[in-house]
Backbone as XML, in Angstrom:
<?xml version="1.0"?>
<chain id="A" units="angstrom">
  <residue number="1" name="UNK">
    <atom name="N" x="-7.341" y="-4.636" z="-8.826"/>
    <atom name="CA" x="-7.003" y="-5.015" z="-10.185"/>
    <atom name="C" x="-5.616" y="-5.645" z="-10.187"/>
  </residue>
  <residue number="2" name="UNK">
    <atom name="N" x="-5.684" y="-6.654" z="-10.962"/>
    <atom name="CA" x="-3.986" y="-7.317" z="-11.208"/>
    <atom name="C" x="-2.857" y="-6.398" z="-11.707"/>
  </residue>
  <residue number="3" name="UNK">
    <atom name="N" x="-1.919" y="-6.978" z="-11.338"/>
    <atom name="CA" x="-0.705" y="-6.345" z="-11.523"/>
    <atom name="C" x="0.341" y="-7.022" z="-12.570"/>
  </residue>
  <residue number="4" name="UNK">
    <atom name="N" x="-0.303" y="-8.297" z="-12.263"/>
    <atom name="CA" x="0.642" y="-9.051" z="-13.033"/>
    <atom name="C" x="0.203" y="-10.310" z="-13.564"/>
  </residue>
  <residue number="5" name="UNK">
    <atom name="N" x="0.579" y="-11.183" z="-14.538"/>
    <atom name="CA" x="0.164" y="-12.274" z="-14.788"/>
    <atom name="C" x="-0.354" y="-13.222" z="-14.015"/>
  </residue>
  <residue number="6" name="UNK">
    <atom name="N" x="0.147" y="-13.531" z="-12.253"/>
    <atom name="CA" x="-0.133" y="-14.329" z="-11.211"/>
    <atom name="C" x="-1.468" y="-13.735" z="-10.982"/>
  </residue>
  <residue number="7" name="UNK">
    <atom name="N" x="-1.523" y="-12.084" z="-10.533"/>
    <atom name="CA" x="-2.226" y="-11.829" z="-10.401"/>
    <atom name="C" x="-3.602" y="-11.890" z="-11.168"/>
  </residue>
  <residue number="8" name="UNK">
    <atom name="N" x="-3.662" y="-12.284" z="-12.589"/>
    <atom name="CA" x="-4.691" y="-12.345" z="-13.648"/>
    <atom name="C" x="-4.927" y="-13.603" z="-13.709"/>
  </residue>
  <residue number="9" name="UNK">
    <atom name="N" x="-4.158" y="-14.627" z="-13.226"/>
    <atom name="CA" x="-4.916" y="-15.996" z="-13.356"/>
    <atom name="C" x="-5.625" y="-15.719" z="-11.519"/>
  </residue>
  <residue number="10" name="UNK">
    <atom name="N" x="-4.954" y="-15.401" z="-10.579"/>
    <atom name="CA" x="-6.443" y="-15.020" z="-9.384"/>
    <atom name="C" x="-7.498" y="-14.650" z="-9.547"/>
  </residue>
  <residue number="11" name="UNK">
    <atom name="N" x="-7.536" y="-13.195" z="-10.645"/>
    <atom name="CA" x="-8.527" y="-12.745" z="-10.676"/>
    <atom name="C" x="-9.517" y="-13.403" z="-11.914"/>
  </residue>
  <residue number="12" name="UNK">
    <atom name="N" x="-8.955" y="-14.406" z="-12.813"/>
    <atom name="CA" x="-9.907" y="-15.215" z="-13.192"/>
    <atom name="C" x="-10.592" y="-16.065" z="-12.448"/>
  </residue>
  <residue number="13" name="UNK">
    <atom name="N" x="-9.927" y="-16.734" z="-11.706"/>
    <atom name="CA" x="-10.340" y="-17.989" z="-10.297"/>
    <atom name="C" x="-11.627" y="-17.081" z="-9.473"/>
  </residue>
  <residue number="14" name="UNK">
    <atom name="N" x="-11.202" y="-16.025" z="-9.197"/>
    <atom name="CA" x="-12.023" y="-15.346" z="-8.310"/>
    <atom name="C" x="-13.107" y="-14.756" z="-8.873"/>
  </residue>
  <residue number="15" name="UNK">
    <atom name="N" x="-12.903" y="-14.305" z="-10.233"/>
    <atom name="CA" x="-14.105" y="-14.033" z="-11.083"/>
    <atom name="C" x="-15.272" y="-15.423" z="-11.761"/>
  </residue>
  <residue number="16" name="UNK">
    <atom name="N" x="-14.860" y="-16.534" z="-11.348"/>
    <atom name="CA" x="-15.143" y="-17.813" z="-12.157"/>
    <atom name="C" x="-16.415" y="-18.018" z="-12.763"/>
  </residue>
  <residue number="17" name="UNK">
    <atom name="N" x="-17.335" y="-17.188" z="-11.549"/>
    <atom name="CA" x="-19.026" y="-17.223" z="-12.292"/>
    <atom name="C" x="-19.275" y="-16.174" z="-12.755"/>
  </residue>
  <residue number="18" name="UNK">
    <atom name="N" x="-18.575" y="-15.265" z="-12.889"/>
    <atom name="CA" x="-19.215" y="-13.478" z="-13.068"/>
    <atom name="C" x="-18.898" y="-13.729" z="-14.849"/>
  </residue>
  <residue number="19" name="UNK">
    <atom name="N" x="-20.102" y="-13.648" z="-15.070"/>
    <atom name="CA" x="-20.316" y="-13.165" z="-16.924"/>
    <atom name="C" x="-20.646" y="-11.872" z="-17.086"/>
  </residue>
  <residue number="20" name="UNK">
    <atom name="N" x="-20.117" y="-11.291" z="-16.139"/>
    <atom name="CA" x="-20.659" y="-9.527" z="-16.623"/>
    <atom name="C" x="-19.447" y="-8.652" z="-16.563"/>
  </residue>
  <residue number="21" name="UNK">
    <atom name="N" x="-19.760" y="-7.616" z="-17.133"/>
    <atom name="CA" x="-18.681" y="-6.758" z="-16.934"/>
    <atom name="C" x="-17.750" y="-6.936" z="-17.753"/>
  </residue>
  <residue number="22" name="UNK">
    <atom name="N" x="-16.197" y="-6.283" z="-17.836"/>
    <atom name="CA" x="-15.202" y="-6.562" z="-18.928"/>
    <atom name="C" x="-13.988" y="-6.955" z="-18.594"/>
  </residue>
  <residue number="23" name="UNK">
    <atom name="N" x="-13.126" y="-7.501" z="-19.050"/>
    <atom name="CA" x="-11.669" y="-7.686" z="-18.630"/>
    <atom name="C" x="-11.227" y="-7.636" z="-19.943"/>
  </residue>
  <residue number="24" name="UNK">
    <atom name="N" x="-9.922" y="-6.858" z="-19.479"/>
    <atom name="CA" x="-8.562" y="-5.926" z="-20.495"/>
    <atom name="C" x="-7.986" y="-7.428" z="-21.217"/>
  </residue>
  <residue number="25" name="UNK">
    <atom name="N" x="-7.574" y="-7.053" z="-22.350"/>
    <atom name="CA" x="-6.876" y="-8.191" z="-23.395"/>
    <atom name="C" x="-5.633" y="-8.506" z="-22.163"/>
  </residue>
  <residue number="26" name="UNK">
    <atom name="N" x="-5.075" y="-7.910" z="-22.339"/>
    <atom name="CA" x="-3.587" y="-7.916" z="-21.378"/>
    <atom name="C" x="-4.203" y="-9.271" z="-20.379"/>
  </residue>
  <residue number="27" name="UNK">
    <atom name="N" x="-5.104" y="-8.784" z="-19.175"/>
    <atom name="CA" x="-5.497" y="-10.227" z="-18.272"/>
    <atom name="C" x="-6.002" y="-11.658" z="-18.818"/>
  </residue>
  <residue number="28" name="UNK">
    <atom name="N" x="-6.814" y="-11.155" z="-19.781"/>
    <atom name="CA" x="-7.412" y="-12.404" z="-20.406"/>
    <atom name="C" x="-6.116" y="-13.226" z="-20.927"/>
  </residue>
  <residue number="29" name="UNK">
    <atom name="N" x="-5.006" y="-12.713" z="-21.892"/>
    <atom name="CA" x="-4.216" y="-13.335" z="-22.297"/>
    <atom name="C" x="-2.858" y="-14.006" z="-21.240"/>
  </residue>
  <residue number="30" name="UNK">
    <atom name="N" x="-2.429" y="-13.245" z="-19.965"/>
    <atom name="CA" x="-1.757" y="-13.550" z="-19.034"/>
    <atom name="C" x="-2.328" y="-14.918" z="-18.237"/>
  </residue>
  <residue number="31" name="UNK">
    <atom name="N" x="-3.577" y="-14.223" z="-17.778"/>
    <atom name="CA" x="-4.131" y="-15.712" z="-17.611"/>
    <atom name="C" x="-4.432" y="-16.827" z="-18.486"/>
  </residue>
  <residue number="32" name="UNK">
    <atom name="N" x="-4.692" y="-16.789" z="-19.423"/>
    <atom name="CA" x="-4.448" y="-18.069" z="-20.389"/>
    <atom name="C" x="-3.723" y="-18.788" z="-20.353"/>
  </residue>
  <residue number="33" name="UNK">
    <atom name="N" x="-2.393" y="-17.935" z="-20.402"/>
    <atom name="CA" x="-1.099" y="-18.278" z="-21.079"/>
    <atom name="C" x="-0.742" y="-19.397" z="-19.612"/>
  </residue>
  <residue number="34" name="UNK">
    <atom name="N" x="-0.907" y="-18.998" z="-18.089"/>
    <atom name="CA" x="-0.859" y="-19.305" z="-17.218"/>
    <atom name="C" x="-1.796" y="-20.565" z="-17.084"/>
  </residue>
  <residue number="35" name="UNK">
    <atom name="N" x="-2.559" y="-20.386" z="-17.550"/>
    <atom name="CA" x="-3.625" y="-22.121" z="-17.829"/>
    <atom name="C" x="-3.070" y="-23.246" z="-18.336"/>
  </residue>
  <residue number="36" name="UNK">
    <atom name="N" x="-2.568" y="-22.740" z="-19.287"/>
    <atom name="CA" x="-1.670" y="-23.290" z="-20.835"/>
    <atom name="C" x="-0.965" y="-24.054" z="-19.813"/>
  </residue>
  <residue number="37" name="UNK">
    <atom name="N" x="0.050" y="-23.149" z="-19.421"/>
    <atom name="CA" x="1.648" y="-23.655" z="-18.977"/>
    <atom name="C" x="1.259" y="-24.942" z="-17.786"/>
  </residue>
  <residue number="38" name="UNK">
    <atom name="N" x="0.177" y="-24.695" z="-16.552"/>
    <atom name="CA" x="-0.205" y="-25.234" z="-15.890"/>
    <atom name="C" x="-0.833" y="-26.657" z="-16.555"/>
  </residue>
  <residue number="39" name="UNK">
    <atom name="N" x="-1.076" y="-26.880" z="-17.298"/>
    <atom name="CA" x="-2.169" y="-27.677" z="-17.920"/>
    <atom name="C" x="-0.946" y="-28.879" z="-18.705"/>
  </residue>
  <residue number="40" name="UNK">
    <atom name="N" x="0.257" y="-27.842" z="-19.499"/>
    <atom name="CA" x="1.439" y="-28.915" z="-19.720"/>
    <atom name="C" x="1.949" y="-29.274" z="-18.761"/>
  </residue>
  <residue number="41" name="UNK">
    <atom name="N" x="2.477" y="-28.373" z="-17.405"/>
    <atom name="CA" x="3.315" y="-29.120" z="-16.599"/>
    <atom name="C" x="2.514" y="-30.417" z="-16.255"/>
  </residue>
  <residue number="42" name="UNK">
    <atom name="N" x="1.461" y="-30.323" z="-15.912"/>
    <atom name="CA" x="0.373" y="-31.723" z="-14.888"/>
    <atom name="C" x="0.143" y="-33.003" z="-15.923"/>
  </residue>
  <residue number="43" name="UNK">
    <atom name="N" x="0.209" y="-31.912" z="-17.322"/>
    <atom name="CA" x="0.126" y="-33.644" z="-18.222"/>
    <atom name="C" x="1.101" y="-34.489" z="-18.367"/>
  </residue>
  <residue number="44" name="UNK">
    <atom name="N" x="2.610" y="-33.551" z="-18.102"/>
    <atom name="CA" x="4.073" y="-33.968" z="-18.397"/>
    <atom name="C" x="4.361" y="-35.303" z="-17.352"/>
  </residue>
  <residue number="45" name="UNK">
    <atom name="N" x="3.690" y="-35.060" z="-16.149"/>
    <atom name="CA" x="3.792" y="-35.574" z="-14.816"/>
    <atom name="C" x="3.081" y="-36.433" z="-14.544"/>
  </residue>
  <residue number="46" name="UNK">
    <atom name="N" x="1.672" y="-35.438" z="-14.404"/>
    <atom name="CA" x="0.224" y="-36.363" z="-13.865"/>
    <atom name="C" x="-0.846" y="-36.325" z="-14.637"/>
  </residue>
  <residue number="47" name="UNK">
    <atom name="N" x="-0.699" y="-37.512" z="-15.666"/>
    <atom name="CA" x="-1.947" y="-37.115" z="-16.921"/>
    <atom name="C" x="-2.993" y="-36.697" z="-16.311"/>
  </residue>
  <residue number="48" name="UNK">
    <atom name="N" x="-3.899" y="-37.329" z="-15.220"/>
    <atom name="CA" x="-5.261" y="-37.184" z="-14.996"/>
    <atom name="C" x="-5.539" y="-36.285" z="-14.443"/>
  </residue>
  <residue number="49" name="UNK">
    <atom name="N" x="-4.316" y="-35.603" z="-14.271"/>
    <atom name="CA" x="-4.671" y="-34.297" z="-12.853"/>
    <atom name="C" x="-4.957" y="-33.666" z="-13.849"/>
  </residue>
  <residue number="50" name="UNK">
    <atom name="N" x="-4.140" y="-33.116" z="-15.219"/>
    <atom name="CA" x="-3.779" y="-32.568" z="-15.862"/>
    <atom name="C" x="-5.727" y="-32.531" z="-16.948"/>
  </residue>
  <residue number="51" name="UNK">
    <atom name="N" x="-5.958" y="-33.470" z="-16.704"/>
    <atom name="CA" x="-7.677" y="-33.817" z="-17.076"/>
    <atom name="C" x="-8.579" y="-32.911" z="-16.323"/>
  </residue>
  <residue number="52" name="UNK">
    <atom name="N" x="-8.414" y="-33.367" z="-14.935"/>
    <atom name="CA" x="-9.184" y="-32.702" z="-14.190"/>
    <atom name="C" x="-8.815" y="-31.145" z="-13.730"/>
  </residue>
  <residue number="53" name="UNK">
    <atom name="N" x="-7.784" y="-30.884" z="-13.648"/>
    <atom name="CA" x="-7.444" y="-29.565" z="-14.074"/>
    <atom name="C" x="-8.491" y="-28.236" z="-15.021"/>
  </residue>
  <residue number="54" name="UNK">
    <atom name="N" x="-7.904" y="-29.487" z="-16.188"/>
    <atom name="CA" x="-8.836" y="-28.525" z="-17.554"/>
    <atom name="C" x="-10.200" y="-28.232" z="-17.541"/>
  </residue>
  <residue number="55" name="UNK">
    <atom name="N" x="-10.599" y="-29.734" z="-16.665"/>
    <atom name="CA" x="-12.313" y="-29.533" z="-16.846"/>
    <atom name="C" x="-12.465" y="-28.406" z="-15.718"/>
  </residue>
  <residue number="56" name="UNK">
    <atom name="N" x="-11.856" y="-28.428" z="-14.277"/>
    <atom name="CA" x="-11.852" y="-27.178" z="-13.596"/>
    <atom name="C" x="-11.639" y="-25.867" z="-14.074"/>
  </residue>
  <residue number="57" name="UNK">
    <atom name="N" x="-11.029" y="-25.524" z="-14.647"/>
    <atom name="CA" x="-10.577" y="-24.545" z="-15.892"/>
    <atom name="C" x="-11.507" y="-23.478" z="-16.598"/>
  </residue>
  <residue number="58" name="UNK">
    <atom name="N" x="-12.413" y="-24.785" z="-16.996"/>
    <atom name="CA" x="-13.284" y="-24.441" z="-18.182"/>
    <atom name="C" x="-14.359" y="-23.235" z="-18.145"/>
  </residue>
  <residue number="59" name="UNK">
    <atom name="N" x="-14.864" y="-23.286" z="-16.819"/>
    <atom name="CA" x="-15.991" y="-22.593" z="-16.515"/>
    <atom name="C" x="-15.413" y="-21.533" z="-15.975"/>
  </residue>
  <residue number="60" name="UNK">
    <atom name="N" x="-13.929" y="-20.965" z="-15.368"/>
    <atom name="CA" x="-13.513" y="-19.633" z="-15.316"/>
    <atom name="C" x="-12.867" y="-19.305" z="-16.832"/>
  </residue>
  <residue number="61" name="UNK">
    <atom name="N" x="-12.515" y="-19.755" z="-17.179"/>
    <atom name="CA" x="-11.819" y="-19.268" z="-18.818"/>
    <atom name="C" x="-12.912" y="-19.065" z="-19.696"/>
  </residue>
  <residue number="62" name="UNK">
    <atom name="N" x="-14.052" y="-19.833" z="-19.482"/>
    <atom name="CA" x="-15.309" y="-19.455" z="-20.289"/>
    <atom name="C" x="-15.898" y="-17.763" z="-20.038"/>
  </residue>
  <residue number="63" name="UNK">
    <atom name="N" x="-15.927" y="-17.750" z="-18.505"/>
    <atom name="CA" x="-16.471" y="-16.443" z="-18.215"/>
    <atom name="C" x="-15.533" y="-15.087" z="-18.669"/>
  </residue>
  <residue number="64" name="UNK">
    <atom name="N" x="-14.410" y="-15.492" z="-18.584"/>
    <atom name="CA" x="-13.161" y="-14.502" z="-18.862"/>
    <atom name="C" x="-13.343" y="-13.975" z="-20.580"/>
  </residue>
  <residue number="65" name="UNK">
    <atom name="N" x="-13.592" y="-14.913" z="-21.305"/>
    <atom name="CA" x="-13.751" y="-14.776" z="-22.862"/>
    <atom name="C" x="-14.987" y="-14.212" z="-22.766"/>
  </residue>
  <residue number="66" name="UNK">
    <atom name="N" x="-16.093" y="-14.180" z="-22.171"/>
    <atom name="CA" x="-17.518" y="-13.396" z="-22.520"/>
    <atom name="C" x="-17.021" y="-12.058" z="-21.921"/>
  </residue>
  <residue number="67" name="UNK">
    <atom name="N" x="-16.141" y="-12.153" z="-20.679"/>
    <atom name="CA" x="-15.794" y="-10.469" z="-20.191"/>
    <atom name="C" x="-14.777" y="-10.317" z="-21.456"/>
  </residue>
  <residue number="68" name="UNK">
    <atom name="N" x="-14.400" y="-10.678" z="-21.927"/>
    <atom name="CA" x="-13.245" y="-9.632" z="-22.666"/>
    <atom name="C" x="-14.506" y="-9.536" z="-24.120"/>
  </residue>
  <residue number="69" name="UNK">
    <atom name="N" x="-15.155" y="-10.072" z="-24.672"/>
    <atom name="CA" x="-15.696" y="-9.827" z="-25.573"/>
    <atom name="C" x="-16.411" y="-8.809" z="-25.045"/>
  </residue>
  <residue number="70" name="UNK">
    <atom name="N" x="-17.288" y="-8.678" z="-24.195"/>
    <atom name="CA" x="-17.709" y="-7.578" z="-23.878"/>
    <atom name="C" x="-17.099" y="-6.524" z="-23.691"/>
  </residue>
  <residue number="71" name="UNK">
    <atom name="N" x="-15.638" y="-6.574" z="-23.056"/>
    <atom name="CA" x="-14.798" y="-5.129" z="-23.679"/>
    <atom name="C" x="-14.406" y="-4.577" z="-24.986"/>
  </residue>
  <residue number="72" name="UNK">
    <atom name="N" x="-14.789" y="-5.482" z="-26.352"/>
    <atom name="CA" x="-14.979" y="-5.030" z="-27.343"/>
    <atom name="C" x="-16.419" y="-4.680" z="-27.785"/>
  </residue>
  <residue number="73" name="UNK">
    <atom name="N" x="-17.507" y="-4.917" z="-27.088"/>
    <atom name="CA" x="-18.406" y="-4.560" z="-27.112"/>
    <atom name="C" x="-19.779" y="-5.624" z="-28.109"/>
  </residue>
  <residue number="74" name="UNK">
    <atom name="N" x="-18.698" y="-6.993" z="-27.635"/>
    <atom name="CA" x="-19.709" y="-7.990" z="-28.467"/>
    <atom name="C" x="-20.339" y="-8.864" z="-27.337"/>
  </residue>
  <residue number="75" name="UNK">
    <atom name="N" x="-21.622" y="-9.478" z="-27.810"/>
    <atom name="CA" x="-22.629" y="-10.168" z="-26.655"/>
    <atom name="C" x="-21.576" y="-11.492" z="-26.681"/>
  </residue>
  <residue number="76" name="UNK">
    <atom name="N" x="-21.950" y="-12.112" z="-25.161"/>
    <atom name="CA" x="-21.227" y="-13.141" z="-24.795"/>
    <atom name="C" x="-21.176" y="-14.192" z="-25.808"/>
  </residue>
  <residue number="77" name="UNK">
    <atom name="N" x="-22.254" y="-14.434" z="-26.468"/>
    <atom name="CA" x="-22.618" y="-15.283" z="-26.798"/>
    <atom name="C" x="-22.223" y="-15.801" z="-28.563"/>
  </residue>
  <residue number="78" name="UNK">
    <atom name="N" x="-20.730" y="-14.646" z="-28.496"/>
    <atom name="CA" x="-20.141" y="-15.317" z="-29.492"/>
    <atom name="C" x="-18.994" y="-16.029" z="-29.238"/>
  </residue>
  <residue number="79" name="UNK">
    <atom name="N" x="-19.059" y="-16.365" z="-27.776"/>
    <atom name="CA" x="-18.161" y="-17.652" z="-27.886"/>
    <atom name="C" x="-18.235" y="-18.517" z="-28.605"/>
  </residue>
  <residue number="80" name="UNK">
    <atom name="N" x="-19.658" y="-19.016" z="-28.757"/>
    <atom name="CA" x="-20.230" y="-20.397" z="-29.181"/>
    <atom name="C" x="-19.556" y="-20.522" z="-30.551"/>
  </residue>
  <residue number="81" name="UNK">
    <atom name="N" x="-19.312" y="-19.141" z="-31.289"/>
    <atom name="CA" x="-18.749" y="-19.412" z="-32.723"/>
    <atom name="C" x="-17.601" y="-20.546" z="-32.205"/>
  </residue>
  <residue number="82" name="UNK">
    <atom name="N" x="-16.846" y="-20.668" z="-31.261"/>
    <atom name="CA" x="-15.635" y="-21.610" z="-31.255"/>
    <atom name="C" x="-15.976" y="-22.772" z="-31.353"/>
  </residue>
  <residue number="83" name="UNK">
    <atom name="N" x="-17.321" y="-23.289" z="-31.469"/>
    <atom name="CA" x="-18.086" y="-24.908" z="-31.475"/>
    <atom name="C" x="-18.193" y="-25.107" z="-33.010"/>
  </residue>
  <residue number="84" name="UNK">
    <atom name="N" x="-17.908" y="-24.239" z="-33.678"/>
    <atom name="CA" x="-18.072" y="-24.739" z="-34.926"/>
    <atom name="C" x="-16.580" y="-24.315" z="-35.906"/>
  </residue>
  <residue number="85" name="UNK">
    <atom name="N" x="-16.273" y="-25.604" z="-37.249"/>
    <atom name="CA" x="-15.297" y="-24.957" z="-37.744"/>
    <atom name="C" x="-14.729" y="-24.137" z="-37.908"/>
  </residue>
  <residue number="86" name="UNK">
    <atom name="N" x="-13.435" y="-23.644" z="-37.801"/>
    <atom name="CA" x="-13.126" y="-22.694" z="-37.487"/>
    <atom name="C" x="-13.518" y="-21.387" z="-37.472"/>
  </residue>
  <residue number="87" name="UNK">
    <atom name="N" x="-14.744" y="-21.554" z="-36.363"/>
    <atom name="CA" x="-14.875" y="-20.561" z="-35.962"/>
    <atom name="C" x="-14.308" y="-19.873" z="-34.781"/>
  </residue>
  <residue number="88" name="UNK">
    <atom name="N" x="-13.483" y="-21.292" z="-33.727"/>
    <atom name="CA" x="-12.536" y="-20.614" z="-33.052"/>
    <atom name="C" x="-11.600" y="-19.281" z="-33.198"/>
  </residue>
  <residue number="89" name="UNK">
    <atom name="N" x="-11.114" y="-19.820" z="-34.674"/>
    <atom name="CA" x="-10.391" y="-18.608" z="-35.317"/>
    <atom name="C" x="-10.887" y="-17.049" z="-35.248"/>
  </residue>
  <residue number="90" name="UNK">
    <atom name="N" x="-11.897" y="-17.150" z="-35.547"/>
    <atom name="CA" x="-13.111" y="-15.868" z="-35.508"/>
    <atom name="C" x="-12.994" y="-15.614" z="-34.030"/>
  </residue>
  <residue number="91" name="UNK">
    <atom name="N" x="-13.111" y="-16.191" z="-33.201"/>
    <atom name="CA" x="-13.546" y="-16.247" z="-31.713"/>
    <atom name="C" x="-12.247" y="-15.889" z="-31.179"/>
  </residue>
  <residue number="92" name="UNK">
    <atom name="N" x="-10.813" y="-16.282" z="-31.583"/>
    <atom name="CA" x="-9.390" y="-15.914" z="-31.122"/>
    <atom name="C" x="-8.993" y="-14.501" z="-31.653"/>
  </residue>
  <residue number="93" name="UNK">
    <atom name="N" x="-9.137" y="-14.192" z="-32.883"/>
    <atom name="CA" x="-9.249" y="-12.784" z="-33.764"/>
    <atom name="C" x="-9.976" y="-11.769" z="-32.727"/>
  </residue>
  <residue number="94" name="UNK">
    <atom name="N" x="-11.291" y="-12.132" z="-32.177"/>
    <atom name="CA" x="-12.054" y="-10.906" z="-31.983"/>
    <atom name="C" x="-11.302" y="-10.897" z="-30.091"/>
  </residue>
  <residue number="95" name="UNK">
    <atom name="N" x="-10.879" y="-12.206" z="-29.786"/>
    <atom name="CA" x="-10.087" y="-11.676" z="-28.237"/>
    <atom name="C" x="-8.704" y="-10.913" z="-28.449"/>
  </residue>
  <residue number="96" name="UNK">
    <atom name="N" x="-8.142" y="-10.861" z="-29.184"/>
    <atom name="CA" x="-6.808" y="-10.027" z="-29.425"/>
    <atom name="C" x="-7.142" y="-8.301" z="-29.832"/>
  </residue>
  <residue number="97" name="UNK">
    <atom name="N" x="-8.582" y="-8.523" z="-30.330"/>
    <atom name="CA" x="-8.893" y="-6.879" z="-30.827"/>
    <atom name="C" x="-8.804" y="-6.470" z="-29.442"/>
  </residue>
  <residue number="98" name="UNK">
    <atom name="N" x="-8.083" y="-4.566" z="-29.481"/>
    <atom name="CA" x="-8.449" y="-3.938" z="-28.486"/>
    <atom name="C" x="-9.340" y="-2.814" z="-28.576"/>
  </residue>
  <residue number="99" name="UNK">
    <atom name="N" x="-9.987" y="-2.721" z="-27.365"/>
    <atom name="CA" x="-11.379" y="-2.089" z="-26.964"/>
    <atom name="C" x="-10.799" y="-0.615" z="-26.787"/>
  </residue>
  <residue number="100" name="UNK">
    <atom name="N" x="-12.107" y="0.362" z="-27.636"/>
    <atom name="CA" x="-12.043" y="1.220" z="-27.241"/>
    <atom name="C" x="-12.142" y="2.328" z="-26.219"/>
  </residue>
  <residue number="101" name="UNK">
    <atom name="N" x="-13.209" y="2.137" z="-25.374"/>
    <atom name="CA" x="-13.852" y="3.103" z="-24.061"/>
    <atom name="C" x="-15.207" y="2.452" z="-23.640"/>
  </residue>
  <residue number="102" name="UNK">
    <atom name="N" x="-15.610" y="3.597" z="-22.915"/>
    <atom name="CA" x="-16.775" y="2.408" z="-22.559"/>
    <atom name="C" x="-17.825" y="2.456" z="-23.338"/>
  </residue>
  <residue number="103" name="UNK">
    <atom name="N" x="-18.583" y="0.988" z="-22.915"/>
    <atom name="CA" x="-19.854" y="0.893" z="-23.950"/>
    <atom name="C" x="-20.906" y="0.295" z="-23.297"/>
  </residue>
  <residue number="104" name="UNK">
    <atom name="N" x="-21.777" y="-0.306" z="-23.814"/>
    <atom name="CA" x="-22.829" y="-0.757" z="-23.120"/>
    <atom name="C" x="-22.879" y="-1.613" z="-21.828"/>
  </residue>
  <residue number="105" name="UNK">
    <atom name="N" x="-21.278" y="-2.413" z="-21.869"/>
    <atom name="CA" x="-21.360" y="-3.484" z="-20.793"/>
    <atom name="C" x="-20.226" y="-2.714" z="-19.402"/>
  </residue>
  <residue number="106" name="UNK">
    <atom name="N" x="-20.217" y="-1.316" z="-19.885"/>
    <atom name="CA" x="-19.498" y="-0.689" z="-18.773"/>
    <atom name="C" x="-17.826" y="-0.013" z="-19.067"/>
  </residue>
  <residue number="107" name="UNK">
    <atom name="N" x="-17.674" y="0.992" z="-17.971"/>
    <atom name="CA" x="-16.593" y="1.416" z="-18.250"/>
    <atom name="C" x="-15.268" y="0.826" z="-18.607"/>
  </residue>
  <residue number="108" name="UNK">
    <atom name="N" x="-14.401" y="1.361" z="-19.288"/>
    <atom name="CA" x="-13.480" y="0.106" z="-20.109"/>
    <atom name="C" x="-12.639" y="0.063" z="-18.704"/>
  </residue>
  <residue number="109" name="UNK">
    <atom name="N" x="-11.897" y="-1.496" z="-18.481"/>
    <atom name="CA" x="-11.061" y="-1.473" z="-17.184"/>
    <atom name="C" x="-9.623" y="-0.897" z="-18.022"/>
  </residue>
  <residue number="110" name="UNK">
    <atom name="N" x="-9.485" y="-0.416" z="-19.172"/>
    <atom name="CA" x="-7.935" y="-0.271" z="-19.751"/>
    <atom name="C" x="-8.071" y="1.385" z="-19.281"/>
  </residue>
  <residue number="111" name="UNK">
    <atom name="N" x="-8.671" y="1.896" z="-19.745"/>
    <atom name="CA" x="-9.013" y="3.679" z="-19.455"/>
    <atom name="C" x="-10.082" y="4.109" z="-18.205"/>
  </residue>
  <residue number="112" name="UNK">
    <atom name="N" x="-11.197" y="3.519" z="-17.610"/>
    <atom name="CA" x="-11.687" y="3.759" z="-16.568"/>
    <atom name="C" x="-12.722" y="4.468" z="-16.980"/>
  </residue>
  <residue number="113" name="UNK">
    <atom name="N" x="-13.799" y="5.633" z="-15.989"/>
    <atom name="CA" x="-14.220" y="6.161" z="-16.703"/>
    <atom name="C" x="-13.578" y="7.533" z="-17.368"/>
  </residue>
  <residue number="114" name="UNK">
    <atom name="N" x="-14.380" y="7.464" z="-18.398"/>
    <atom name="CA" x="-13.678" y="8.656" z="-19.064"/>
    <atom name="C" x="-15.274" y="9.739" z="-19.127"/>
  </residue>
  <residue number="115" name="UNK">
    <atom name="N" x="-15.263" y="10.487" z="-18.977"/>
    <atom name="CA" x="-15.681" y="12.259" z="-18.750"/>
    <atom name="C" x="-16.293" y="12.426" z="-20.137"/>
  </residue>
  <residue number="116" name="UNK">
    <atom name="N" x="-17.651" y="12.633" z="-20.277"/>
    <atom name="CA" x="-18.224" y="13.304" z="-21.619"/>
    <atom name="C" x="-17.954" y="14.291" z="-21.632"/>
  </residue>
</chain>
């Protein structure tokens, strides 16, 4: 498990196809933020890298938002709200909520398992 922000944009890279399971607000947002910053430096410099970058991007940051929704205990498949008017908003709201324990898509990675 990451330790640190470097470490949470790896473990997005390394997670890139996995839609299962959950990841903690804390990683989802470290790594973002680490996308973000990456994504201005390359446009500041090298517009097209900075293109191809994002489109590389897309398909681990996609999977990362269905794991963290699933640590609140919602189906992946309310990303898609972000395709429509602001429904991003809806879709940014429900990644900042934090998760309680575990639930259907598995033990929470913030508490582990916890003991009935």
């Amino acid at each position: 498990m990451e330790t640190n922000a470097f470490g949470a944009f790896i473990e997005m890279w390394a997670r890139a196809f996995d839609f299962s399971g959950r990841t903690r607000r804390a990683t989802y947002w470290e790594a973002f933020l680490i996308t973000i910053a990456i994504s201005l430096l390359l446009g500041a410099f090298f517009p097209y890298a900075d293109v191809i970058f994002t489109v590389l991007a897309a398909i681990p940051m996609l999977s990362m938002a269905v794991r963290r929704l699933h640590d609140i205990d919602k189906r992946g498949w309310w990303v898609l709200l972000g395709l429509i008017p602001f429904g991003g908003i809806a879709v940014c709201v429900m990644l900042l909520m934090d998760s309680d324990g575990a639930n259907r898509f598995g033990d929470s990675p913030k508490y582990g398992k916890v003991p009935l």
